[in-house]
N, C-alpha and C positions, 0 to 999 in steps of 0.2 A: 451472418455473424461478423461482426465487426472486430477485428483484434490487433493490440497494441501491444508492445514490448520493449520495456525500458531495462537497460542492462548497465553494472559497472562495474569495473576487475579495481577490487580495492587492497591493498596493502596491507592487509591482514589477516589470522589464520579464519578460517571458516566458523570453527567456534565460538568464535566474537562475534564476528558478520551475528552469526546467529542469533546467539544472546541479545541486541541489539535491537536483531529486526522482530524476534518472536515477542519482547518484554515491550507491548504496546500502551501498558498504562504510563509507561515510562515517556515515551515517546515524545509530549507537551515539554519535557523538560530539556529535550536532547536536539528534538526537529523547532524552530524560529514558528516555522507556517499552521504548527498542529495548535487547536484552541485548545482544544479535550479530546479525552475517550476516558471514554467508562466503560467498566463492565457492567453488563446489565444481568447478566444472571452468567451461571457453569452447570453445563451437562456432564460432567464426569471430566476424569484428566484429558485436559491436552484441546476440551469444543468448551465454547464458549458464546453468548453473543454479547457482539460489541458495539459500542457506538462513538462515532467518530466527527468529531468538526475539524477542517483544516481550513485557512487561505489560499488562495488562485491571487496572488495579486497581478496587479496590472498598473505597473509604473509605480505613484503614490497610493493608489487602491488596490484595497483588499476587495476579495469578493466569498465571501464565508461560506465553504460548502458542509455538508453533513449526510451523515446513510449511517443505516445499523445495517452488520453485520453476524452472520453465524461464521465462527472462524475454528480451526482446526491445525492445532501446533503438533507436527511430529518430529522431535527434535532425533531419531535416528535415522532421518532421511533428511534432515536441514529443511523442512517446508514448513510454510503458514500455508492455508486457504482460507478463503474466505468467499462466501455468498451472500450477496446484500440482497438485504430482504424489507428494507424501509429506505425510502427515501426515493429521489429521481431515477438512482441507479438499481433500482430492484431488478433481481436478474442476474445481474452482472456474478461475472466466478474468474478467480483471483487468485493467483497461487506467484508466491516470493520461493524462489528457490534457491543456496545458497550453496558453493561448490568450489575446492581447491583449482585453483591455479595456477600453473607457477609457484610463485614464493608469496603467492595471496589468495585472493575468493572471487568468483563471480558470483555475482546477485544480480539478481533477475527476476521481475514483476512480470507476468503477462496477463493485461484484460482481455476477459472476450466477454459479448453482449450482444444484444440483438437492436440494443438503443431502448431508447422512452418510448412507453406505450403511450404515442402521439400520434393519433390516424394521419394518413398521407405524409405527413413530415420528420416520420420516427428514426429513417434511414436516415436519409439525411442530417438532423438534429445531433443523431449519434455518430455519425461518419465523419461531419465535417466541422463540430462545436465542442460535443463534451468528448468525446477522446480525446481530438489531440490537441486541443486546450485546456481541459480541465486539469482532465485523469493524467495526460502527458505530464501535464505544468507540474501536478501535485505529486505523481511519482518521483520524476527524474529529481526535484527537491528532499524528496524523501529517502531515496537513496542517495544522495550527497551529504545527506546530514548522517545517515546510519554509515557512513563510511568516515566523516569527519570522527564520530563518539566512537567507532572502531582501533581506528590509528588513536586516539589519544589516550583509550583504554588501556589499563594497565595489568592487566591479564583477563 
């Protein structure tokens, strides 16, 4: 199992952070890199599946990635999850968790996977290209922007 962890103690209470990070149709509006997300249908309060395109750029290029997820908001424990179930990253399980700090929040992503179901090159593919290139690149931006829309929020 392959696992990554993107973390940032941001300057605001937890219930923002949260707001922020759970309200993902919002997301396009608030993250530069996200294209879209749609919901594609609801299983009851709180699961969902989702479908997401974001950019990876690299210098003047973009590189347009996409996955549907099944996601699960429990806002009295401050968690999304999510398990993508379309796309290169099928498999993967995902949980943002949002937590007082000090005089603000930690937020925190952690992926874990097993990589692409790529005979012989699935480790590696996953170890050394789309984690901590892709999913790095595209979390740690994504937590920067949910912490920018955080601090600017006005309750």
């Amino acid at each position: 199992m392959i696992r990554i962890v993107d973390t940032l103690w941001i300057p605001a209470s937890p219930e923002r952070v949260f707001r922020h990070a759970a309200d993902v149709e919002r997301w396009p509006a608030i993250l530069p890199h996200y294209r879209s997300v749609r919901m594609r249908s609801s299983s009851g309060p709180g699961a969902s599946i989702v479908e997401m395109v974001a950019d990876r750029p690299f210098g003047p290029f973009n590189w347009p990635t996409w996955w549907v997820s099944e996601m699960w908001v429990t806002p009295a424990r401050r968690e999304v999850r999510y398990r993508h179930i379309e796309g290169i990253t099928r498999g993967m399980a995902v949980l943002w968790s949002v937590e007082p700090e000090g005089t603000g929040t930690r937020a925190s992503i952690v992926h874990e996977w097993s990589g692409p179901a790529w005979p012989l090159i699935q480790w590696l593919a996953g170890r050394w290209v789309i984690m901590p290139v892709f999913v790095h690149g595209i979390a740690s931006r994504t937590l920067a922007g949910i912490a920018r829309a955080s601090e600017a929020s006005d309750g």
